[in-house]
N, C-alpha and C positions, 0 to 999 in steps of 0.2 A: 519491545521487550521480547527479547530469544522465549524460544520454547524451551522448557525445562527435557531433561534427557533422563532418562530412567534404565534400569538394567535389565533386556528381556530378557524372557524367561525362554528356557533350551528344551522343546519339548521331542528331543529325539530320545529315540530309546538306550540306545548307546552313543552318544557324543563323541567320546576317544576312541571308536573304534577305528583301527588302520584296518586295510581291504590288501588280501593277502591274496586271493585266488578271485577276483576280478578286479580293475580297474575304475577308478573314479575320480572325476574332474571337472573342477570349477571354473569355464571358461569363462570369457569377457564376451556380454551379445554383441555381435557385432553390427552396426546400422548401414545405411545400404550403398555408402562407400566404402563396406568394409573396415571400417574404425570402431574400435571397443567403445560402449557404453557405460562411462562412467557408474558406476554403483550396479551394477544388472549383469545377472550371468545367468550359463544355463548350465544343466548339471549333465553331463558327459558319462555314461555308465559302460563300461566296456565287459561284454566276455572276452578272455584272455586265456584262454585252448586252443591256439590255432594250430599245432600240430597235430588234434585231434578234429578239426572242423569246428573248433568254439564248441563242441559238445557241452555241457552243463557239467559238473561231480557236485554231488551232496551239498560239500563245501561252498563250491560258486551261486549254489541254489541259497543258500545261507544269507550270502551277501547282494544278490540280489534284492532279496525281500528287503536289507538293513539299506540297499540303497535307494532305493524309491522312496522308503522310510524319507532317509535324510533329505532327498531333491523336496519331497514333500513340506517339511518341516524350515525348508531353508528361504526366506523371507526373499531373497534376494534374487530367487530365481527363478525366470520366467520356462522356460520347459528345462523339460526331462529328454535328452537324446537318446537311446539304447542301439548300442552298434554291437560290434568284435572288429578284433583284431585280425589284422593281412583281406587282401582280398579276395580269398576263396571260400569263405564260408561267412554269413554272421552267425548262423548256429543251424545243425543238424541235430538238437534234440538231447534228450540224456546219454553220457557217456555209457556206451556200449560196456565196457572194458565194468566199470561199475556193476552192470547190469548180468552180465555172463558171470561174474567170478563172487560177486554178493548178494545181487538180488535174486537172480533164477533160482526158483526151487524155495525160496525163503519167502513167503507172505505177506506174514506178520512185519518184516521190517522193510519186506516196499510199502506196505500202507503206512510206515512212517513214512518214510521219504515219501512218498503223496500229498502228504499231509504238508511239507515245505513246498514242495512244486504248485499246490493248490493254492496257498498262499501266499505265494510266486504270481501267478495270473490275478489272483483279486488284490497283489500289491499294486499292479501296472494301471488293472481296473479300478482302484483307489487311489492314484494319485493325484494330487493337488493341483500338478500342473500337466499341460498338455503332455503327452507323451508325445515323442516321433522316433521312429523305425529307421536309421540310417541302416538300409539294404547294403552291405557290403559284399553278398555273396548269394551261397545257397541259403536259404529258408527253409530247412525238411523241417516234418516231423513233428516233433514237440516247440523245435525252431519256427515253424509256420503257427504254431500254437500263440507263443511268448508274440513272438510281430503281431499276428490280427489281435492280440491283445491291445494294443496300441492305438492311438489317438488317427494317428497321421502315418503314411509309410510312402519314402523316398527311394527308390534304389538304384542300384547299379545294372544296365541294361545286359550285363552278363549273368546277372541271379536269375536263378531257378526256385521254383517256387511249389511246394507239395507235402503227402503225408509220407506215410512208410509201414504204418501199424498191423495190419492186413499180408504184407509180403514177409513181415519179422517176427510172428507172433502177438502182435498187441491189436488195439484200436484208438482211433485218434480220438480219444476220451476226457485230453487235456484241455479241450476248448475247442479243439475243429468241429466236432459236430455239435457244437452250439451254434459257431461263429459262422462257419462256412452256409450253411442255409441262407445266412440274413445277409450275408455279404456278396453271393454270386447265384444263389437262385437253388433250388434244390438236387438240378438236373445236373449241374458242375461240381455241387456240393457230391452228390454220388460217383460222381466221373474220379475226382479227386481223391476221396474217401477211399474208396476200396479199391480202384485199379492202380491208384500209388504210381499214375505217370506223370512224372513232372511238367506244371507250368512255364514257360517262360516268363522273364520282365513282363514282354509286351502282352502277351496274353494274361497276365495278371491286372494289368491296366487294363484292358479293354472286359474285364470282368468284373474290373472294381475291388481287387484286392489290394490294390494302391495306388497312390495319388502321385507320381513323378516316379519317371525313368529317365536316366541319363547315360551319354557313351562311358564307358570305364577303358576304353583302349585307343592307342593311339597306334599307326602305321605309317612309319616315314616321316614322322613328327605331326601328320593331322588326324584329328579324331575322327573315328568309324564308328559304325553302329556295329552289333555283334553280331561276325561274321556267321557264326551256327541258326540265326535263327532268321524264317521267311518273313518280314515286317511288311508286305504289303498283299493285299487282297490278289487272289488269285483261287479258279475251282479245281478239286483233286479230281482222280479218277473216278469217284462216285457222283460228282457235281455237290461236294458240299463247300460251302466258302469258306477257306482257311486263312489265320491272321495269328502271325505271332507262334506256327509252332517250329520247332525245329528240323532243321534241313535233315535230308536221309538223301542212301546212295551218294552216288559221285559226287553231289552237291555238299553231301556232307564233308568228303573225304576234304575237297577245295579248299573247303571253310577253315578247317582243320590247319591245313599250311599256314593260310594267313594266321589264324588265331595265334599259331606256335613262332611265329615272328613278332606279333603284335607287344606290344608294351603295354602294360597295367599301369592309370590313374586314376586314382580318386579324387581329385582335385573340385570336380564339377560335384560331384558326387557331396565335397563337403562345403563347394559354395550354396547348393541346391537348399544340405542341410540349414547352415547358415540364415538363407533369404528366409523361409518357413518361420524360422524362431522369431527374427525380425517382425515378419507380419502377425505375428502372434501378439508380440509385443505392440504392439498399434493398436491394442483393442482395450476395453474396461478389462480389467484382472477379474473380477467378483462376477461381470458375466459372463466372460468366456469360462469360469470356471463353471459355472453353473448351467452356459451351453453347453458344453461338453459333458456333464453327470447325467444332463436329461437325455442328450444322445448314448451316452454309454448304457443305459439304463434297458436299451433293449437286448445289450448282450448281455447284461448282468441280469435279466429276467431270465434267460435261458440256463447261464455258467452257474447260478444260485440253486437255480431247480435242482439239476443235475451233478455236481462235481462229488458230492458226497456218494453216492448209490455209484458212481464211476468211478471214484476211487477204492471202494471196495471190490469191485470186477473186478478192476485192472490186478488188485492186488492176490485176489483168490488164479488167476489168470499165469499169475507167477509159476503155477504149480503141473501147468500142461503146457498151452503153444507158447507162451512167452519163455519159458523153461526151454524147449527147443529154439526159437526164432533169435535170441539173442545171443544164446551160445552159438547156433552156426553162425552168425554175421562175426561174431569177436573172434570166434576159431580157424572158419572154414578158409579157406583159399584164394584169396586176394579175388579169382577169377567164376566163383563159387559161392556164396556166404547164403545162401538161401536153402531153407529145407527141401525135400522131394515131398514137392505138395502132390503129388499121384500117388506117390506109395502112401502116403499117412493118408490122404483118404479112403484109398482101397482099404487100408488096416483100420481105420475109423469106420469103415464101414459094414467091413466082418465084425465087430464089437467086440473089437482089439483095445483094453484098458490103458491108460496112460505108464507108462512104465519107465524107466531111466534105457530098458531093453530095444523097447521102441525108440527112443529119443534117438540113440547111437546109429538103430538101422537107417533112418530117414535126413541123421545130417554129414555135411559132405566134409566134416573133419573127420567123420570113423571111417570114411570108406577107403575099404582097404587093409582096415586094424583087423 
């Protein structure tokens, strides 16, 4: 005798919501000849900014949260992928453009929008299912933030990987200095934090900020590893061993030719994605989900402590360096976007007060007016 069938119950919070300003998608898992698995998918969450670097806007922040929601809620699906769109960025962080023209100078309504970015990170850190990071690109910023929020993280051996908050007026408050201690050690966690120079893939790997790199470029029809960056052991001129960072001088210039002939694919990129979900699917559902809460459980000791008392900084924050730091990057000069961190110290130093007079002397859209 058949099992009787019953009408479940739909516990997302918005069911009929269509996704306007991100994308989302219920693929077919694929098993490991690549053929769809009848009944079994995995939820595909796309940022969809890429002529902005996949930046975040309010809005996208919105639907993010509604979509982990739903991957969470959706019985049928074994992970949660979170990429973006084209392959130059999967996201550099909140939209600048937002940040310069609504939030600088306004407080009170970035601690709102904090308030959704916050529960933005504790959606990815609450989901049901495994998360994975398909690396499509750069990683900055709020963007490095949203990724180590993640389960799992694949990428494309052309992504770069870092903060920004320190060079722009802000601090990486959104989760890196929770994250980045327990994920690469204190000593990288500070290298990264304040001097805001970017990672490579490989040196993200060999730190432990993710678990798979793959080529993204093909030359002459065969795949290369990326020409910018040094992938094998070798001493600089101080005698320290270098791995994974990117070429300079002539070596640079080199790289540069090839790169500007090479061809972009993601192809490996989204078989890599693929096998992952697969061996996910190979395990008990009920404990890898509950592997996975116990492991999450030591970033969510730090993100919990913290994200409130950080989002208030950030937002009180709004009203001095971040007031300058994001106006010069949204304004300043394609070759420029950074304040004169000399002169605002020197003037922070006379016990020169924050003023809209100062803002103008120190960034590189007034100079000149």
């Amino acid at each position: 005798m058949g099992v009787a069938t019953r009408e479940l119950a739909n516990h997302e919070l918005l069911p009929d919501y269509e996704f306007r300003h991100i994308l989302y998608e219920r693929r077919p898992l694929l098993d490991a000849k690549n053929q769809p698995v009848e009944g079994l998918y995995n939820a595909w969450i796309w940022l969809n900014n890429p002529k902005q670097f996949n930046s975040y806007t309010t809005d996208a922040v919105k639907e993010v949260i509604l979509a982990f929601r739903r991957a969470s809620m959706d019985r049928a699906v074994v992970c949660a992928v979170f990429t973006a769109a084209g392959d130059k960025a999967f996201c550099t962080g909140g939209n600048t453009r937002e940040y310069a023209e609504y939030y600088a100078g306004n407080p009170q309504e970035y601690r709102q929008y904090m308030r959704l970015f916050n529960d933005m990170v504790s959606g990815i850190l609450s989901c049901d299912k495994p998360v994975i990071n398909r690396v499509n690109g750069m990683r900055i910023g709020g963007g490095q933030e949203i990724g180590m929020a993640c389960d799992f993280s694949i990428a494309a051996d052309t992504a770069r990987f870092g903060q920004a908050g320190p060079k722009h007026g802000s601090a990486p408050d959104g989760g890196s200095t929770d994250f980045l201690p327990l994920m690469v050690g204190m000593s990288a966690a500070m290298e990264s934090g304040v001097l805001c120079e970017p990672w490579s893939a490989h040196k993200a790997m060999r730190l432990g900020v993710i678990n798979q790199l793959v080529p993204a470029l093909k030359f002459d029809g065969r795949w290369i590893a990326n020409p910018m960056v040094v992938t094998d052991r070798w001493l600089d001129e101080l005698g320290n061993i270098v791995h994974g960072e990117f070429k300079q001088g002539a070596e640079r210039e080199q790289a540069k030719e090839v790169l500007a002939k090479a061809q972009s694919d993601l192809s490996l990129l989204d078989q890599a994605t693929e096998r992952m979900c697969f061996k996910l699917a190979l395990t008990m559902p009920d404990c890898t989900t509950k592997t996975i809460e116990s492991l999450r459980k030591h970033k969510l000791a730090h993100w919990d402590r913290n994200r409130e008392t950080n989002r208030a900084w950030l937002a009180l924050n709004m009203m001095t360096e971040a007031n300058a730091g994001f106006r010069a990057f949204n304004d300043g000069p394609k070759d420029n976007r950074e304040v004169d961190f000399i002169a605002l110290r020197r003037e922070l130093a006379n016990g020169r007060p924050w003023s809209e007079e100062l803002i103008r002397e120190v960034s590189p859209q007034y100079k000149g007016t």
